[in-house]
MDAnalysis code that builds the backbone (N, CA, C; Angstrom):
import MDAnalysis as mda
import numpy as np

u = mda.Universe.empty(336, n_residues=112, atom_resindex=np.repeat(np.arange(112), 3), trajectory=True)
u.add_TopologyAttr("name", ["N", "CA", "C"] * 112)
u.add_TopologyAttr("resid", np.arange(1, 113))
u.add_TopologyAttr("resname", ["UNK", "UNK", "UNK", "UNK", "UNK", "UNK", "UNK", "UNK", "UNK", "UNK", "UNK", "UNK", "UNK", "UNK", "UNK", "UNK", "UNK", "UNK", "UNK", "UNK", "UNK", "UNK", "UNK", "UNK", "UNK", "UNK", "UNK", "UNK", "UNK", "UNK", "UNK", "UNK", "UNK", "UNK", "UNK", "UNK", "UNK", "UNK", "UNK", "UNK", "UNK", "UNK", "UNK", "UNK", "UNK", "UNK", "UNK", "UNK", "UNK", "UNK", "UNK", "UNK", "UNK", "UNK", "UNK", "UNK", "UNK", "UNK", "UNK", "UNK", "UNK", "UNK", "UNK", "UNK", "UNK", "UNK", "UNK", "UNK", "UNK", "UNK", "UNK", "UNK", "UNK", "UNK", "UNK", "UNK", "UNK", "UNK", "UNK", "UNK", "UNK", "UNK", "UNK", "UNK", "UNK", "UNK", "UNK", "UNK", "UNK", "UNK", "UNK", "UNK", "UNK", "UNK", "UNK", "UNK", "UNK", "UNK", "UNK", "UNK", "UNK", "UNK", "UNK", "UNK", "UNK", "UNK", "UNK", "UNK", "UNK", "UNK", "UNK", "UNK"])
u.atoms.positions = np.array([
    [-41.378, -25.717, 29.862],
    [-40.971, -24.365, 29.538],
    [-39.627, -24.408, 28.800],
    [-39.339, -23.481, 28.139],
    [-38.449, -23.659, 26.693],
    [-37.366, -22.588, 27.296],
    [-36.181, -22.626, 28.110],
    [-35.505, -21.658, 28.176],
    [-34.424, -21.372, 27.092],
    [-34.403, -22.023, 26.285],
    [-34.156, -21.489, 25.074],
    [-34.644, -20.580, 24.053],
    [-35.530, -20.133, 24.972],
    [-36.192, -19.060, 23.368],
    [-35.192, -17.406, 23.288],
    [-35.371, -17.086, 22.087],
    [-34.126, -15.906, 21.616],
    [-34.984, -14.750, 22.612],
    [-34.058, -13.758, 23.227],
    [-34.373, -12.723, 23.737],
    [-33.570, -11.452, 23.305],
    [-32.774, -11.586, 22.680],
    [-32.117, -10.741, 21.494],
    [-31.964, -10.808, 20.188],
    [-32.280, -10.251, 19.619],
    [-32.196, -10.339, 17.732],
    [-31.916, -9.016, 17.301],
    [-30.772, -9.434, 16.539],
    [-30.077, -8.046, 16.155],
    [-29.538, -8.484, 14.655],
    [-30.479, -8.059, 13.852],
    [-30.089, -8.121, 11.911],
    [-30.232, -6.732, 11.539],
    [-29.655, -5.479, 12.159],
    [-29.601, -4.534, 11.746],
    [-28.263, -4.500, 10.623],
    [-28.632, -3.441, 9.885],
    [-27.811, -3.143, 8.398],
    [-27.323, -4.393, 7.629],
    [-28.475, -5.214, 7.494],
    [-28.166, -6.690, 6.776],
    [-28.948, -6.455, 4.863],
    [-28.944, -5.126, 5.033],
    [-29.556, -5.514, 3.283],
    [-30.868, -6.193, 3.736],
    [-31.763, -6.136, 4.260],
    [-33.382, -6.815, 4.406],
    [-34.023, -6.108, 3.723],
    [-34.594, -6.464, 2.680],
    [-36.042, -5.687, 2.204],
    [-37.255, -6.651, 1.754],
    [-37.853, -5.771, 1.545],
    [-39.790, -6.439, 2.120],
    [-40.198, -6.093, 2.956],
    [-41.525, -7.170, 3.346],
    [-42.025, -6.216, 4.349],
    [-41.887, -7.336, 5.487],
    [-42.334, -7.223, 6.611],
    [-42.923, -8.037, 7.887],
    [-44.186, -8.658, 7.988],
    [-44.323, -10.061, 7.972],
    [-45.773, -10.321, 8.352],
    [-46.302, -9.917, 9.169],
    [-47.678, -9.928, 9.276],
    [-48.412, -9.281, 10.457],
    [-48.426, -10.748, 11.454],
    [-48.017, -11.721, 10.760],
    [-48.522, -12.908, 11.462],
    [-46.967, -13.110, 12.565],
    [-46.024, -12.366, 12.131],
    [-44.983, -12.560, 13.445],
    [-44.933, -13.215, 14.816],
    [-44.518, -13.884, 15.277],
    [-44.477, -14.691, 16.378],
    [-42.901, -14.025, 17.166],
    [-43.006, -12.905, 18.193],
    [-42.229, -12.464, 19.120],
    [-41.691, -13.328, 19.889],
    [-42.346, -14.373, 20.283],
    [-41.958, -14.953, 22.088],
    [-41.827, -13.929, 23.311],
    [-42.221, -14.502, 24.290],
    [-42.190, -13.733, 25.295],
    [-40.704, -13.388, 25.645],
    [-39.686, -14.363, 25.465],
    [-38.562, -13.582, 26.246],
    [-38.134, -12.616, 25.542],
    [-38.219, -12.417, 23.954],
    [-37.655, -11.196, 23.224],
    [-37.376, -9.801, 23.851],
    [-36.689, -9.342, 24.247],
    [-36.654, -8.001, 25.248],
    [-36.120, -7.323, 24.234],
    [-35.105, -7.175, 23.425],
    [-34.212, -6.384, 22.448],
    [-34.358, -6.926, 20.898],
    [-34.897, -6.413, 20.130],
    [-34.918, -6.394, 18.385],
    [-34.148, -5.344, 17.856],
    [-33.326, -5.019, 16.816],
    [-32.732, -4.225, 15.951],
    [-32.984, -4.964, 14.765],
    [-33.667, -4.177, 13.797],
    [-33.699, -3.995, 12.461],
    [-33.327, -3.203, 12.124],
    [-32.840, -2.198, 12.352],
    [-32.746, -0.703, 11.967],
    [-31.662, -0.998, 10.815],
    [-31.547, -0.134, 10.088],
    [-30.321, -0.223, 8.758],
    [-30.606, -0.761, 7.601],
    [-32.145, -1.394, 7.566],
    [-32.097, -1.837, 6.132],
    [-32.945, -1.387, 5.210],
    [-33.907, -2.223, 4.626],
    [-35.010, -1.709, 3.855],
    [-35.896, -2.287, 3.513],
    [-36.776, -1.694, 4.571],
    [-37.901, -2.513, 5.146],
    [-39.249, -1.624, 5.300],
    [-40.104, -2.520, 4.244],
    [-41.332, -1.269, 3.839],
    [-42.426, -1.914, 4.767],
    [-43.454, -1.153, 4.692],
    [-44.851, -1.223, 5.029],
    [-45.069, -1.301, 6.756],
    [-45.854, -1.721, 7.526],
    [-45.575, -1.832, 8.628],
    [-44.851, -2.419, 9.494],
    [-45.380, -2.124, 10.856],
    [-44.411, -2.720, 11.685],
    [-45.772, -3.636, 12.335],
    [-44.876, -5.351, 12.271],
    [-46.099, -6.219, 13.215],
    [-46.475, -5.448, 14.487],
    [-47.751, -6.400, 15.100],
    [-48.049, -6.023, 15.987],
    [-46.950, -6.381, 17.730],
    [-46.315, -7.615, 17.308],
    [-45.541, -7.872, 18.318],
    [-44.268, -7.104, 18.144],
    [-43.542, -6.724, 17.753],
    [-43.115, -5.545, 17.440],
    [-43.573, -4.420, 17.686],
    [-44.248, -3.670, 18.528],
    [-44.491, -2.600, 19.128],
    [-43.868, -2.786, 20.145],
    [-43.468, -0.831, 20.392],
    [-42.257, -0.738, 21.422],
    [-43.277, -0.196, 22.205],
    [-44.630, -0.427, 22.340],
    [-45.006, 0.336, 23.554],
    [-45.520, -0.661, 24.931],
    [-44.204, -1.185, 24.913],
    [-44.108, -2.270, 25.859],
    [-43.024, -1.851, 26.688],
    [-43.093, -2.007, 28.315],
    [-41.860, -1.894, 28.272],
    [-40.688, -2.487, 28.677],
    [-41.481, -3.908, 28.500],
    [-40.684, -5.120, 28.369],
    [-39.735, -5.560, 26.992],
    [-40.204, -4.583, 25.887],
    [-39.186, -5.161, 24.448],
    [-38.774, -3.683, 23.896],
    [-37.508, -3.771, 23.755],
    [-36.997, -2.512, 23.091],
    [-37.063, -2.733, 21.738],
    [-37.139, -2.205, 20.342],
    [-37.439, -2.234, 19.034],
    [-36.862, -0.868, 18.671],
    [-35.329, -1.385, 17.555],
    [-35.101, -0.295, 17.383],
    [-35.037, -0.795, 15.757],
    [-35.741, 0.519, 14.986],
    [-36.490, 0.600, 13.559],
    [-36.009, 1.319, 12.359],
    [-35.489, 2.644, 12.880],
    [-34.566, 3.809, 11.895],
    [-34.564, 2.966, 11.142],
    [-34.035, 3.736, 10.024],
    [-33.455, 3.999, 9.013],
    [-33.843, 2.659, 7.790],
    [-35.155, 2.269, 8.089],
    [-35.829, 1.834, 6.507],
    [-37.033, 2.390, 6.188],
    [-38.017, 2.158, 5.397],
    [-38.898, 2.627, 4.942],
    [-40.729, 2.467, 5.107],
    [-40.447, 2.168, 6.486],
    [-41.350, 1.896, 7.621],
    [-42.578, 2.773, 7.540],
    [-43.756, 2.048, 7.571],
    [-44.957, 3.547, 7.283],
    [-44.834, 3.910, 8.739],
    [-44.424, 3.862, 9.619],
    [-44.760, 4.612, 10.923],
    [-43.134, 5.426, 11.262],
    [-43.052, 6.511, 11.983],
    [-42.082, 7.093, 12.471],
    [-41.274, 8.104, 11.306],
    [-42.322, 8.327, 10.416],
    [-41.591, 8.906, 9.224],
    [-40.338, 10.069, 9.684],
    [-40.325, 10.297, 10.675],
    [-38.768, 11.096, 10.859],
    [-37.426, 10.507, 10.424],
    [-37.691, 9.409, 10.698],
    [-36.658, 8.689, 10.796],
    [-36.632, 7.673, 10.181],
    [-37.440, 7.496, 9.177],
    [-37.659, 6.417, 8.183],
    [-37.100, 7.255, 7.041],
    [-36.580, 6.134, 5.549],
    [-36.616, 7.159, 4.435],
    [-37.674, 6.790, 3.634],
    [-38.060, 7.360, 2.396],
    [-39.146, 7.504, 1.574],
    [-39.227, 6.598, 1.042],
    [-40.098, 5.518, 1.212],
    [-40.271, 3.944, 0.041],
    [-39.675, 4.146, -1.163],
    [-39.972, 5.403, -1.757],
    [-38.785, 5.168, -3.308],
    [-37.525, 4.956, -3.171],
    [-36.883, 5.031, -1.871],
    [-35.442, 4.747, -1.729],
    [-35.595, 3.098, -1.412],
    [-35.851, 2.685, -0.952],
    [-35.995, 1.358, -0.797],
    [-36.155, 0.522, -1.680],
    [-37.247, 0.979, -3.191],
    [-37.271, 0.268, -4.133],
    [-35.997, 0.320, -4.816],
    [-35.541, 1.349, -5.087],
    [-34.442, 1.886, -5.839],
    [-33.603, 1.220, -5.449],
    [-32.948, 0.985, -3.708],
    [-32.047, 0.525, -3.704],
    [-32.034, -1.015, -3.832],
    [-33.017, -1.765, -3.889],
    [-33.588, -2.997, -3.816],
    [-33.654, -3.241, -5.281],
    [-33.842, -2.635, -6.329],
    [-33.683, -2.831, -7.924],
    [-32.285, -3.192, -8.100],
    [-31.183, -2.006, -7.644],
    [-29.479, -2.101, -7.908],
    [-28.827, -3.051, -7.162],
    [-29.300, -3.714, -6.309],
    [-28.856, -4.798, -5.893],
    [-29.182, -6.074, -5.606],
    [-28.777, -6.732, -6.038],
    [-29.089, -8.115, -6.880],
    [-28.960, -8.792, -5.360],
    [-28.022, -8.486, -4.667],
    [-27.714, -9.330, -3.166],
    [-29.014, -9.168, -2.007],
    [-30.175, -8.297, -2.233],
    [-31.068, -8.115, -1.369],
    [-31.583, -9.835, -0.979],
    [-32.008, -9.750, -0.080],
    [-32.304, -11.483, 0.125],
    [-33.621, -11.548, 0.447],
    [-34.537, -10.555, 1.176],
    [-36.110, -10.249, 1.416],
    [-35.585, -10.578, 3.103],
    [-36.887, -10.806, 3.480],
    [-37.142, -10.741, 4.850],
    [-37.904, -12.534, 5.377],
    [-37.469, -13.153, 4.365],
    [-37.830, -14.702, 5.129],
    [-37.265, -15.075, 6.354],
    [-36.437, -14.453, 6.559],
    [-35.204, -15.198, 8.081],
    [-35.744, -14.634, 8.857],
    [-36.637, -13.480, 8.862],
    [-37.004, -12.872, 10.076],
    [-38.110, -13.996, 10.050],
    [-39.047, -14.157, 9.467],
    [-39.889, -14.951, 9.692],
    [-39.309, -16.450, 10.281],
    [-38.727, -16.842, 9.814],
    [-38.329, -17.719, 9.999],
    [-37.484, -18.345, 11.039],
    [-36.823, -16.920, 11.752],
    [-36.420, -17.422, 13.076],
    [-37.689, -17.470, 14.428],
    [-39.098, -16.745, 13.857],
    [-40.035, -16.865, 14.943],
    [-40.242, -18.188, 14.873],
    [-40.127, -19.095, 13.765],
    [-40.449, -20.588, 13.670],
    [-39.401, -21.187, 14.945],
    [-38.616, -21.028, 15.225],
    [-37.244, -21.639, 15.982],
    [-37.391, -21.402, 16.999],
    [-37.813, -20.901, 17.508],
    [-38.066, -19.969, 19.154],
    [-36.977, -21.171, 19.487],
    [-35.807, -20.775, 19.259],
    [-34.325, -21.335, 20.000],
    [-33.371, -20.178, 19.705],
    [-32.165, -20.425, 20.043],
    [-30.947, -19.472, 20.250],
    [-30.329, -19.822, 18.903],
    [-30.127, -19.096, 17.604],
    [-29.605, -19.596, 16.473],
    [-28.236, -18.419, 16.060],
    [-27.388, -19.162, 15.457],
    [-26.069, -18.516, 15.110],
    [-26.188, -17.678, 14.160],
    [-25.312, -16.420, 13.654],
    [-25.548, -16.351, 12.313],
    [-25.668, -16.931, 10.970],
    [-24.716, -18.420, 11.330],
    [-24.438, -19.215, 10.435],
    [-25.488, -19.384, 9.902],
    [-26.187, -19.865, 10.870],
    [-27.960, -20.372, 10.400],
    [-28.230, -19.975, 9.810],
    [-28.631, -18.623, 10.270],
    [-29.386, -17.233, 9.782],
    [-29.196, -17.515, 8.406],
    [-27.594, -17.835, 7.879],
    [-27.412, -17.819, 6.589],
    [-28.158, -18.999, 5.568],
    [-27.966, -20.065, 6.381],
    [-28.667, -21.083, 5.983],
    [-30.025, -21.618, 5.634],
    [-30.372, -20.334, 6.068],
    [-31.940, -19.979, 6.034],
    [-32.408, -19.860, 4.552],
    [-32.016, -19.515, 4.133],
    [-31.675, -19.260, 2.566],
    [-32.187, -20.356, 1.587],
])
């Protein structure tokens, strides 16, 4: 058993845009996700559902097809994803389900 696997992930307001694979790999200890703040289209994986109530998932404020209250309109997302050259996509999210370990931001950066 791996007691290293991440049970918090928090890349909210990091400039993310794209979308999420459906193929996401959660881990079981994940209890807390924040994405919220960036710009992030199409759905939300399936491990990523908050109707658990073992993992909190907090989503606001990108361009999410579900929760449209509180999502903004995909044309803002492209738009803002055209004017800025610094968008990086959404590989690190993927890419930290590969790690199921405890990783720094540093990493995160290194991911790159």
């Amino acid at each position: 058993m791996n007691e290293h696997l991440i049970s918090y992930l928090n890349v909210a307001s990091n400039k993310l845009s794209g979308s999420l694979t459906d193929k996401l790999n959660c881990g079981a200890k994940l209890g807390l996700v924040d994405i919220s703040s960036n710009r992030l289209m199409g759905g939300n994986p399936h491990c990523l559902a908050s109707n658990s109530d073992k993992r909190v998932v907090k989503y606001n404020g990108n361009c999410l097809s579900m929760d449209s209250e509180h999502q903004h309109h995909g044309s803002y997302c492209r738009e803002t994803i055209k004017g800025d050259k610094s968008s990086r996509g959404t590989h690190r999210i993927a890419k930290l389900s590969e790690y199921g370990t405890s990783i720094t931001r540093e990493e995160i950066e290194k991911l790159e």
